[in-house]
Structure formats: C-alpha cells, structure tokens
C-alpha positions, -999 to 999 in steps of 0.1 A, spaced: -243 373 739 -219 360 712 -236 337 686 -220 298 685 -222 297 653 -192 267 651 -221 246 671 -253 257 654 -234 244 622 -223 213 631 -266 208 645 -273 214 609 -282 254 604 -259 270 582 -250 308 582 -268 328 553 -257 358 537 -286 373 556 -279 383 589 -297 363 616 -309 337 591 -301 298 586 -307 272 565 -314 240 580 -301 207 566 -325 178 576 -311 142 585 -330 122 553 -315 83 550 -313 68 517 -335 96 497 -366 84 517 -386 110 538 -421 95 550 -456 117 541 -457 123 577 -422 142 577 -429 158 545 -461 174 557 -443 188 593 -418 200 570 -440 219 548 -455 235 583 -422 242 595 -412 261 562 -446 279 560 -445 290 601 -405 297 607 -389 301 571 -404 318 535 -424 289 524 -401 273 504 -377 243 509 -342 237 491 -335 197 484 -299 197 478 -276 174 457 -270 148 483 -307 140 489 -310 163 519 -338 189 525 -329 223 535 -351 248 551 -340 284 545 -346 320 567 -348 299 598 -343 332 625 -320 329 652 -346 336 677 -368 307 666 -342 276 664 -353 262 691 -393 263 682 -378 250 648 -362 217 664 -393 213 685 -418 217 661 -396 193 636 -397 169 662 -432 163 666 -433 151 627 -402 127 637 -379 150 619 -343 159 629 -318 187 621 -288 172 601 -251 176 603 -224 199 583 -186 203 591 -159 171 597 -183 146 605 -199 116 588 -227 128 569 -260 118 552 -259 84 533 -272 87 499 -287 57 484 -313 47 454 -343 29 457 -322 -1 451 -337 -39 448 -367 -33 472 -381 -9 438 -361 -7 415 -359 -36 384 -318 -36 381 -315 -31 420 -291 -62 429 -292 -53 469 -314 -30 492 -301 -2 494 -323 16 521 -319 -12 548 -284 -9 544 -287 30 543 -300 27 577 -274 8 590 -249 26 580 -268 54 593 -269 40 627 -235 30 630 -220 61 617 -240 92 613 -225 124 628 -194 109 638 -165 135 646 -137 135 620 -111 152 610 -129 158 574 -167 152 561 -166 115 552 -195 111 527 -211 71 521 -232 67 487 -251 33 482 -260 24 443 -281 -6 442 -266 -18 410 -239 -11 376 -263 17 362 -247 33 390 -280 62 397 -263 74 429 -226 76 415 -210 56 441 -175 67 434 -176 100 438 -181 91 475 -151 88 504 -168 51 506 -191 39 480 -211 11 481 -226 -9 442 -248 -34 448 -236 -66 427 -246 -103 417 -221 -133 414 -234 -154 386 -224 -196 383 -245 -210 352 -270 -236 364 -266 -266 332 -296 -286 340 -321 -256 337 -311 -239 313 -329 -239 270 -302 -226 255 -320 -195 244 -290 -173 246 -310 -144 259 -286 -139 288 -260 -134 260 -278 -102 246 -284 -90 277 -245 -87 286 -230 -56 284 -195 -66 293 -196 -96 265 -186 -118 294 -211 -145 287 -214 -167 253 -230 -197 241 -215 -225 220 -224 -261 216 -258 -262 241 -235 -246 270 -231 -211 288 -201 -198 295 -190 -170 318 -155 -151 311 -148 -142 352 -125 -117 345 -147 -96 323 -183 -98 347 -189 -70 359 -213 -86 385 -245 -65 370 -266 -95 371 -285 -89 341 -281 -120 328 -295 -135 360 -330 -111 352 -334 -121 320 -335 -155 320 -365 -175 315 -358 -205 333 -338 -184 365 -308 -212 353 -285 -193 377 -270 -197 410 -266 -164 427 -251 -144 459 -259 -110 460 -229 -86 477 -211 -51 471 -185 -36 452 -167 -14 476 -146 15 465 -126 44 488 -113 80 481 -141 96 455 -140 130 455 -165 156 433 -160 192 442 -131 213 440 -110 178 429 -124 155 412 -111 120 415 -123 86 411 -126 61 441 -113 31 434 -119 -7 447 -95 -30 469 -113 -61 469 -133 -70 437 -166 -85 453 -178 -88 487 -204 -116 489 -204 -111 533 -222 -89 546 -206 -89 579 -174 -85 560 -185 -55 545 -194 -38 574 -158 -46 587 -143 -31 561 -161 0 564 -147 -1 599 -115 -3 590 -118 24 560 -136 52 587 -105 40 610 -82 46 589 -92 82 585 -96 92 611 -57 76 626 -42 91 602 -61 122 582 -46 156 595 -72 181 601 -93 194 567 -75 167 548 -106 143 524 -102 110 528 -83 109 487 -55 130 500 -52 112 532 -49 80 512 -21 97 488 -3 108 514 -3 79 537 0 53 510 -27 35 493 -5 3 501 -9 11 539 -46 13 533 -52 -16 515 -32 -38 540 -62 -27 564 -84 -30 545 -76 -69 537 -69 -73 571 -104 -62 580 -118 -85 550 -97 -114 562 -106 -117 601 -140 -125 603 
C-alpha cells in the first residue's frame, strides 16, 4: 500500500532521512505549552520516539523517529494530554508570540490572548504558500515581528497629561527615539519621531499619561533563503476590530492573487505593493 506522505505532512509528520520515521511538529500557540502537555509529551517521546524532543525556531516542539506503524497510537496517545499534531506545507502555520504585557515589564499588549485568536481564526488554513503570523508584545521586538508574512508589535499612543505631571523629566531619559523633551515646566512629544514604545508611559511616577494601547502591523517579512524586511501600511492601529480586518484583508490578498509556491514578499512585488495597500486601507477604513 503506497505511503500518503503529501497528507501525513500537511497533519504535521515530516519525512526523515530514515526510512519509515517522522518527526512530528506539535500545534504550540504563542510559545505556551501547559505542564499537563509537556508531561504527555515527554511519555509520547519516551514510548513512540528515542526519548528526545526537538523545539524548533518558531516555538514548536517536534518529536522525532515517530514509526509509520505507530502514528495513529501517536495522535491518540497525544490526545489524551490535550495535545495536537501541527501543520507543514502551504498553510497558515503556528503563531509565534512573546510573553507579552500579561509577564513581561515592556509588554505594551497581550500577546497570547491575541495568539489565540489568531490561532482560531486562521490556523491550518489552505494557501497557496506557508503564511507565518509573529506577535512581539513591544519595540524590543523579542519575537522579530518582521521577519513574519504578517507581524504584529504591540505599541502605546502617548498624550502628556499637564495637571499630573512634576516635571521630573524622567520620561525624557527614558526615550530612546529623543521624541519627548522638557522645557519651561512642560512635556512635549515630537509625533513624528514616537516610536509608540511606551516607555515613557512606565516610567513615570505620577502615570501623567493618557494612553491607548494598539499594534504596529507590518506584511511581507521573509528570513530563509531571502531575507527581506516587512514593512508597515498604516503607522498605528489603536482598534482592535480593525486589526483583525486588516489581517483579513492581508490573508485575502494572498491567497487571490499568490500563484502556487510564491511567499507572500514576492506576491506583493509582483502584484504591486500599491494594489495591496489600497486593501489594506480599505479594510482599515470600513469598520
């Protein structure tokens, strides 16, 4: 009986260079795997595979030497520890995020809840490339948003709040952009220069900021055999409803107008970034 090997891929067990074996990509959201999983995972590499697991650069876990003849006690057993197989080929595939505002200090948004989401609404859908989503929770930028088809930083938008504020000029040091400076008693913030990283907001004493926390979106990053740089259409996006349009419109696009094994970068150069972008404001714009 011939070996689907086209469909055991796209389930998430990928070919080795030793016959009969696979290595079995996990579906992990946002970096976070629960004790529970961990320990079923552990079992499973220990019963089915050589005892060891691989956790790969997108925050995945792999389980090598998975036999043919034992993929379906594999997904079974993975199951009972609430653990499924992941996804490989032209498909949506896992979202990457850091620990974001719900741990992290910096974190400006959280970046698991919104890992989840993303998760839910697009995970495994057929394209016709992989379509990778990376979520940073802030301008320290852990997670590397733009090397990602769709990235997502987590930002704040800053107004200086006069009646609270001493005048201490902390919030000046703590700007790395020099965006922010303090003459005469009063704050002022140079709009064009914020880089909406909020660290002015976390270091003030007297919290003598008004604040909305949103994302800096940008489309067409690319680390591998190219390497290019996504870059952002809209500078700030305080909705979160909008956001989630826009990603609409960005998977859309792709998949309208990608040919088959085209990324999403090329797709956008050959197309026309101008095309794009009309979507994409056209998405923003019609809430």
């Amino acid at each position: 009986m011939a070996v689907d090997y086209a469909t055991l891929k796209k389930g998430g067990f990928m070919r080795q260079k030793q016959k009969n074996n696979f290595s079995l990509r996990l579906r992990v959201v946002g970096g976070n795997v629960t004790a529970v999983q961990l320990a079923k995972i552990a079992e499973v590499a220990e019963k089915f595979g050589d005892g060891h697991v691989h956790l790969t650069s997108r925050q995945s876990i792999e389980i090598p030497f998975i036999k043919l003849d034992q993929i379906e006690e594999v997904k079974s057993a993975l199951a009972e520890g609430g653990v499924e197989p992941g996804v490989c080929g032209p498909r949506v595939r896992t979202v990457t995020a850091c620990q974001g505002a719900a741990v992290c200090p910096s974190g400006c948004i959280d970046t698991y809840a919104l890992a989840k989401e993303l998760d839910e609404r697009y995970f495994a859908r057929e394209l016709p490339h992989k379509f990778k989503f990376g979520i940073t929770g802030c301008q320290n930028n852990c997670l590397k948003a733009e090397e990602n088809d769709l990235g997502i930083k987590g930002g704040i938008k800053v107004k200086w709040r006069e009646s609270d504020c001493i005048g201490c000029g902390v919030c000046v040091k703590a700007c790395r952009t020099n965006a922010i400076t303090l003459e005469g008693g009063r704050i002022s913030v140079d709009e064009s220069r914020c880089n909406f990283c909020g660290r002015c907001v976390k270091s003030c004493p007297t919290e003598a900021w008004d604040t909305i926390h949103g994302y800096i979106v940008s489309f067409g990053g690319l680390f591998g055999n190219s390497i290019a740089k996504g870059e952002a259409v809209i500078p700030f996006i305080e909705d979160h409803d909008a956001l989630m349009r826009v990603c609409d419109a960005a998977i859309q696009f792709f998949d309208d107008n990608a040919n088959p094994s085209e990324r999403f970068k090329f797709t956008l150069d050959r197309v026309g970034r101008d095309k794009f972008i009309e979507k994409i404001l056209e998405a923003y714009n019609n809430g």
